[in-house]
C-alpha positions as CSV (number, residue, x, y, z in Angstrom):
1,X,7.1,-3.5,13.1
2,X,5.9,-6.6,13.4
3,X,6.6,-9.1,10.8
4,X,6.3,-12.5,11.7
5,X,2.5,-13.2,11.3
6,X,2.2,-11.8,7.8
7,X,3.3,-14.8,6.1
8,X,1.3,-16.8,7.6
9,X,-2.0,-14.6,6.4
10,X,-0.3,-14.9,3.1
11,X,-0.3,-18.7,2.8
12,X,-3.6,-18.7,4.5
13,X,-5.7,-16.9,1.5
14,X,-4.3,-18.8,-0.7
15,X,-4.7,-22.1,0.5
16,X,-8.1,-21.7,1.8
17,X,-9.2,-20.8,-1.1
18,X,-7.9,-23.9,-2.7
19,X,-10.3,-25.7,-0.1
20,X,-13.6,-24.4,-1.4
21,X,-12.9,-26.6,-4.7
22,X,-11.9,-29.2,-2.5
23,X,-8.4,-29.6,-3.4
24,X,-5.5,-30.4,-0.7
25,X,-2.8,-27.8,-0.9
26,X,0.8,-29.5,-2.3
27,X,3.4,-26.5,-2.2
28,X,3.3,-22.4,-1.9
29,X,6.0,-20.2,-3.2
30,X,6.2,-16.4,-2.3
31,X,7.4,-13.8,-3.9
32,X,9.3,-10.1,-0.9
33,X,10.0,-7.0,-2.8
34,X,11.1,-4.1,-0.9
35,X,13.1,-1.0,-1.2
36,X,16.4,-2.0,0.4
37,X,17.0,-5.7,1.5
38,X,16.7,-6.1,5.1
39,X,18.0,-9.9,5.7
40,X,16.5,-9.9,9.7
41,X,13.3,-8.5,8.3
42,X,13.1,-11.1,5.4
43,X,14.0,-14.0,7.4
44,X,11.1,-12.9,9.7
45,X,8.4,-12.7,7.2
46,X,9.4,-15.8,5.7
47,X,9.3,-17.6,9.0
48,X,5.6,-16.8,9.0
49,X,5.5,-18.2,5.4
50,X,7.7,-21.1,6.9
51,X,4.6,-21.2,9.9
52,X,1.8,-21.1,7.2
53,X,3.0,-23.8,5.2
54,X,3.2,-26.1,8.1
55,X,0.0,-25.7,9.4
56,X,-1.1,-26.0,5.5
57,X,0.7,-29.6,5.2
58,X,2.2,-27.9,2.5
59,X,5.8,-27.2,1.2
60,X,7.5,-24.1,0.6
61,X,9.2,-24.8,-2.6
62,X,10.7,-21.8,-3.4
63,X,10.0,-17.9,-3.7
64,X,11.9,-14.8,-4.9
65,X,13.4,-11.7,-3.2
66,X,13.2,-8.4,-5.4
67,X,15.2,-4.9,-4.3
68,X,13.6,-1.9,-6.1
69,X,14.7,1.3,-4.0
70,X,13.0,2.9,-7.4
71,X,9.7,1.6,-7.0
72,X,9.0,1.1,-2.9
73,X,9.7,4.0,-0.6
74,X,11.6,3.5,2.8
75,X,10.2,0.8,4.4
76,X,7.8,-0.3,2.6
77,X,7.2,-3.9,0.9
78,X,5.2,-6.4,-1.5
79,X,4.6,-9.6,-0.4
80,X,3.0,-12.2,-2.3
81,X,2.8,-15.8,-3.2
82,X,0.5,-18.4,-4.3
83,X,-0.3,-22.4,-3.5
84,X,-1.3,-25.2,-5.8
85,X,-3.0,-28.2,-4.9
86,X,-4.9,-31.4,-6.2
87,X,-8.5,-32.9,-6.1
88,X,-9.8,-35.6,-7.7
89,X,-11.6,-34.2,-10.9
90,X,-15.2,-36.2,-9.2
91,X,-14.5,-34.9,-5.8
92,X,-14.5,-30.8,-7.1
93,X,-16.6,-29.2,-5.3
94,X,-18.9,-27.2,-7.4
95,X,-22.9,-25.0,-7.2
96,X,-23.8,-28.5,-8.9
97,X,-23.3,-30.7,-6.0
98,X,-25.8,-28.7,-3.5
99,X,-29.3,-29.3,-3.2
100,X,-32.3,-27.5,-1.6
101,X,-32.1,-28.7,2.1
102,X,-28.5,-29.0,2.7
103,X,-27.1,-27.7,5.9
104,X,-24.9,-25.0,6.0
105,X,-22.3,-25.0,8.6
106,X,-20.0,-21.9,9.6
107,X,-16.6,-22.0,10.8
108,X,-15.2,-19.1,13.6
109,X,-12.4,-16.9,11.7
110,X,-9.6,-15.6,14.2
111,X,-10.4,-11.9,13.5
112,X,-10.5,-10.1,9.9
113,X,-8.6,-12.4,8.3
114,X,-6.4,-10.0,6.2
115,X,-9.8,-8.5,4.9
116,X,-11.0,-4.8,5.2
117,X,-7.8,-3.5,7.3
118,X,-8.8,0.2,5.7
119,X,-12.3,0.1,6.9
120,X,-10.8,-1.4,10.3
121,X,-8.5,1.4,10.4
122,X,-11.1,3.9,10.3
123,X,-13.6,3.0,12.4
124,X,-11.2,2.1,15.2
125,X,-8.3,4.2,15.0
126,X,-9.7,7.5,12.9
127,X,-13.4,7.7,14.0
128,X,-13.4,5.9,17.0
129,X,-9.1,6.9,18.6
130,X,-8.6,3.9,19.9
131,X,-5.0,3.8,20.4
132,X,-3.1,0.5,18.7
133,X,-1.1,-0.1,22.1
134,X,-3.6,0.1,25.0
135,X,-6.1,-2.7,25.3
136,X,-9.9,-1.7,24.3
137,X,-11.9,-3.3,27.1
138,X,-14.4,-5.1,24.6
139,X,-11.4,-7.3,23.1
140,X,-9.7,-7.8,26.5
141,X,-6.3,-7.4,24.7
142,X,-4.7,-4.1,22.7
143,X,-6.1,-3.6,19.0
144,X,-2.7,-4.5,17.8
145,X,-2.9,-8.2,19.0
146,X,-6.6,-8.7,17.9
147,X,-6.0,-7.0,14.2
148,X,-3.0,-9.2,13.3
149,X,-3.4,-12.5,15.2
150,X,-2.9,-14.9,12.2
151,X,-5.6,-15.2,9.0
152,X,-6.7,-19.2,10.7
153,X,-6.0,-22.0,8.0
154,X,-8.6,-24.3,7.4
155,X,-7.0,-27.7,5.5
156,X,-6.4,-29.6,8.8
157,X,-9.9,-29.4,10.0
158,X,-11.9,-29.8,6.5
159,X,-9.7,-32.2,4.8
160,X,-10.1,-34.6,7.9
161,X,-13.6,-34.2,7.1
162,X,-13.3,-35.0,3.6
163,X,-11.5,-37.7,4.1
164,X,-14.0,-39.8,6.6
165,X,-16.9,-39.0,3.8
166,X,-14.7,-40.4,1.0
167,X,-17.1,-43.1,-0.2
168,X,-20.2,-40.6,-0.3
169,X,-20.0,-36.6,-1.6
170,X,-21.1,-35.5,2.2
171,X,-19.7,-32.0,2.0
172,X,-21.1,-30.5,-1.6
173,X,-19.9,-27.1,-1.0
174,X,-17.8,-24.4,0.5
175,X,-17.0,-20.5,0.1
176,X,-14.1,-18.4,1.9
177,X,-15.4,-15.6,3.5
178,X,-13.3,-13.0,2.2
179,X,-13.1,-9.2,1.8
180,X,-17.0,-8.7,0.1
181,X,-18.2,-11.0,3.3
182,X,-21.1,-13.1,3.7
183,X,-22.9,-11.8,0.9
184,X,-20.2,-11.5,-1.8
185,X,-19.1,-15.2,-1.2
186,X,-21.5,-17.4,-0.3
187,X,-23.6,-17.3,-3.4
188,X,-20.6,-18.4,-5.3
189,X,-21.5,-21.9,-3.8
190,X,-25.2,-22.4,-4.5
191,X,-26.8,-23.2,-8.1
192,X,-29.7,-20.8,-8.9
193,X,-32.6,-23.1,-7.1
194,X,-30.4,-22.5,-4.0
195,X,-30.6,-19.6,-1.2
196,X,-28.6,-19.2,1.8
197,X,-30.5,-19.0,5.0
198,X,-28.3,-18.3,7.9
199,X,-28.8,-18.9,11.5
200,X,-26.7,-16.5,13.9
């Protein structure tokens, strides 16, 4: 029943990955289908898109609202959307750009960042019954609160970084850790003569 934070992981996938190429985000539109149109429960999702774009430095140009009792059961809705931004064409960051020897530097997520919600539901509510409501001791706050606190958007903090190191190319890469983790999306950075080492 919460609805408000949603949007926000929308705009957030989509615009970080527009990041990793370097780009800034320009505008996001989104696209709420549902079985029955619920105007409180709209308005609330797309005050999270509303949220998202803000922190993006983006704007919500538009989006479209679809009722399909046919298609979605009770309750039950799509949400998507997606962002589009600009780089200059010499500024793309590409596998090209890294060398052996550059750093590697990690940035802290929030949580799961709208990744691997099934697995999460399993090993914490299935195998492991912790209840959504209580807090777990380990997290110091109920599961609910730590699985949907906000996907964290990026653009603030790497394109003030891009921006001091306009003259010189002083960040050559970047992956979004997504669903398939580390493993999946770091390589997707490096050239072939390149290999991850990373320091926990």
């Amino acid at each position: 029943g919460r609805f408000a934070t949603i949007g926000i992981d929308l705009v957030a996938m989509s615009v970080n990955d527009l990041l990793c190429c370097g780009a800034e985000p320009l505008f996001f539109l989104d696209y709420v289908a549902l079985h029955k149109l619920a105007p409180a429960k709209v308005a609330e999702i797309i005050s999270g898109i509303v949220v998202g774009c803000e922190q993006a430095g983006c704007a919500l140009l538009g989006g479209e609202t679809a009722e399909m009792p046919d298609l979605y059961r009770k309750k039950h809705f799509d949400l998507a959307g997606f962002a589009v931004g600009v780089v200059e064409r010499r500024r793309m960051m590409t596998a090209a750009n890294v060398q052996p020897g550059d750093c590697l530097i990690g940035l802290s997520s929030s949580g799961l960042h709208s990744n691997g919600y099934a697995l999460a539901r399993k090993l914490l509510l299935e195998d492991a019954g912790h209840p959504l409501m209580e807090p777990v001791r380990a997290l110091g706050e109920p599961l609910i609160d730590a699985l949907l606190r906000p996907t964290r958007i990026y653009v603030a903090a790497v394109l003030d970084v891009l921006h001091c190191y306009r003259q010189r190319l002083m960040v050559t890469g970047m992956a979004h850790i997504t669903g398939s983790g580390l493993p999946g999306n770091v390589p997707r950075m490096l050239p072939d003569n390149c290999d991850a080492v990373i320091r926990r």
